[in-house]
C-alpha positions, 0 to 999 in steps of 0.5 A: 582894850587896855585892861586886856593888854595888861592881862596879856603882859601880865601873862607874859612876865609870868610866863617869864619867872616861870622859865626862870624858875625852871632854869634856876631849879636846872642850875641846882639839879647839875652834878658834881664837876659838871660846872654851871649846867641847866636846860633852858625853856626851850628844851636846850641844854647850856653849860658856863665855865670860866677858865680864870683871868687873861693877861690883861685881868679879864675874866676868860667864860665859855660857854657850850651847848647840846641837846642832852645834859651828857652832851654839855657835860662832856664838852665841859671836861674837854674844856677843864683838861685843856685849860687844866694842862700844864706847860710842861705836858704841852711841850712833851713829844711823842719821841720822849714820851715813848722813850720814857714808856720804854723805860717804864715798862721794862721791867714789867714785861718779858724781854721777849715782849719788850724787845719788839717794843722797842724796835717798833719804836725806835725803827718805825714810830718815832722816825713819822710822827715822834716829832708830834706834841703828845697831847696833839696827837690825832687819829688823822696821825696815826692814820698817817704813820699807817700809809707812811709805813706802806711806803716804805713797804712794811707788811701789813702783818708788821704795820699791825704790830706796830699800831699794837705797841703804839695803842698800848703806850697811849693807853698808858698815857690816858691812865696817867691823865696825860691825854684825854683819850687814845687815838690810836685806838679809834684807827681801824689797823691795815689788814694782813693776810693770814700767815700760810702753815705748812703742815706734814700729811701723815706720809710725810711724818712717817718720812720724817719720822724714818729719817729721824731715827738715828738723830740725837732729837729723834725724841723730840720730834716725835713728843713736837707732832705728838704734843703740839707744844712749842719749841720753846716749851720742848726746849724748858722740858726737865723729867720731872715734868715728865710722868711715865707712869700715868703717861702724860708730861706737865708745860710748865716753862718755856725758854727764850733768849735774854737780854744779854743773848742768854738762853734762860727758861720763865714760866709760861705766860698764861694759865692755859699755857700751863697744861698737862698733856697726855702722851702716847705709847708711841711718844714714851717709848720714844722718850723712855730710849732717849732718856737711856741715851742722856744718862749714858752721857751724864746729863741726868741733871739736865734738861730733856732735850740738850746739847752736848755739854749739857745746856739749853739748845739754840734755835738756830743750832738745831735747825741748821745741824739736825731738822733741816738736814732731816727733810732734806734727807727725807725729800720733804719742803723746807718748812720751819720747825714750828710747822710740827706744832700745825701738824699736830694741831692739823691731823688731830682736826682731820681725825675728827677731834674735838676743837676744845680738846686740841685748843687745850692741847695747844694751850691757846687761851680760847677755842676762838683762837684754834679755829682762826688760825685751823679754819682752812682745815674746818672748811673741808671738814665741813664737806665732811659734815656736809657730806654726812648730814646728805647720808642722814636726810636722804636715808629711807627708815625700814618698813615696819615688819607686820605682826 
């Protein structure tokens, strides 16, 4: 009985080096800046850290655990970043993080862009949560700007836009190592309903058209409907971007207003947007008499579509002393400008043109985008192919004649 004792502890102390062994063989398995660590007998994973000395001299270890090595080591970073943070980054503030990211980020981005940035900011982040440590920035948060942005009845299409704004700055502060992740990100944004369009039928272009005739920008309605460029584009037209001989004109810049309220034309921002379009008989003879009418005014140097003196024309000035006064004339809704754009876009997806070729006409960056904002057209178009694909099973082959 005794010696079988000591079989049976001698089993067990060996049994014992063996685990340790393992263990120690886990220890020098770990990867780099994955601190000490390795799998115990029993299959768990287990990670040491030590974060320096307290106060008093002693030394501060952690340790974590996890059932797979990813697991302890990403508890591990967490830990480094935490103890790893400066004071001075503890102490910084949503408010003058983000009023420093605006000034960051001014320079790299249109006007155009950073204005609503910095609206998004100063109107409706900084006065929720700007008081709020950055580095202690939570989902929880951001979940709460959204509902108080909803008190204060802040369209959902509004509240998405600032959670954009919000999401890139964030970002910003991840790539800088500043936080450790972006919380924004991972909160899933209100839902806003689509933005209704209001598109001309053919009637009702060819009223517009009619009441057009003798306006100073009756060639620019027509090259809108015809083209689907945008105002801003129409507005940066110079006839060189026009070629009346292969009959098609080149989207090159689009003008906006600056920083100082001054209208001034930029390149497109995206390649698709540059594009080239090919314009109608229709449109070119249109174009062909207004540019007669420029010349005659000595605005050969000028842009397409200008004022009187010669320069860029407002928004608003031409909306308020041409194109509303036409569909008042023409009894048709008050739509907006751009609402040209959607006709265009509309009445070629009616005709049967193909998505892609309207996309690349638009100069949207994908397909995806054309049939998101148009899906209210491609579902009676669906009736059509609906309708057609009827005609196709139920139709009868001729009877074969016999010889």
């Amino acid at each position: 009985m005794l010696t079988k004792a000591k079989s049976i502890s001698g089993l067990e102390q060996t049994e014992g080096k063996c685990i340790m062994k393992k263990e120690k063989q886990n220890r020098r398995r770990r990867g780099r800046g994955e601190g000490g660590i390795y799998q115990r007998g029993d299959g768990r994973w287990v990670g040491c850290v030590s974060l320096g000395c307290s106060v008093e001299g002693k030394r501060k270890r952690r340790v974590v655990y996890g059932a797979t090595k990813q697991e302890v080591a990403t508890k591990l970073r967490k830990l480094y970043d935490a103890a790893s943070l400066p004071r001075e980054l503890a102490r910084i503030t949503l408010e003058s993080y983000l009023t420093r990211w605006l000034d960051l980020v001014k320079p790299t981005v249109e006007f155009g862009t950073y204005r609503p940035y910095k609206h998004h900011v100063n109107n409706h982040i900084v006065p929720i949560i700007g008081t709020l440590k950055l580095v202690e920035l939570k989902r929880f948060h951001v979940e709460e700007l959204y509902a108080a942005l909803t008190k204060k009845a802040v369209s959902a299409a509004m509240q998405r836009k600032i959670g954009t704004t919000l999401t890139i700055a964030l970002g910003a502060a991840v790539d800088k190592e500043m936080i450790a992740f972006n919380p924004a990100s991972r909160v899933r944004k209100p839902k806003a309903a689509k933005p209704e369009i209001h598109p001309l039928d053919p009637d009702q272009v060819a009223a517009f058209l009619s009441e057009a005739k003798e306006d100073r920008f009756y060639a620019f309605y027509v090259m809108a409907v015809d083209t689907g460029m945008r105002p801003g584009e129409l507005f940066a037209l110079r006839w060189s971007d026009i070629d009346f001989d292969a009959g098609r004109v080149t989207v090159k810049r689009s003008v906006a207003p600056n920083e100082w309220g001054q209208l001034e034309a930029k390149d497109v921002k995206t390649q698709k947007g540059r594009r080239q379009i090919r314009l109608s008989a229709f449109t070119l003879a249109a174009l062909q008499d207004h540019r007669k009418k420029m010349l005659a005014e000595g605005h050969a140097a000028a842009p397409v579509f200008c004022n009187t003196a010669g320069h860029y024309i407002h928004l608003k000035d031409l909306h308020r002393h041409s194109f509303k006064p036409i569909l008042k004339r023409a009894g048709l809704a008050d739509v907006r400008l751009y609402d040209l754009r959607h006709t265009c876009a509309t009445l070629l997806l009616l005709a049967g043109e193909n998505v892609k070729v309207v996309s690349e006409r638009l100069g949207h960056s994908t397909t995806v985008m054309t049939l998101d904002v148009y899906s209210h057209v491609l579902e009676g178009m669906q009736e059509q192919a609906a309708s057609k694909m009827e005609k196709i099973l139920t139709h009868r082959p001729r009877k074969a004649a016999h010889a």
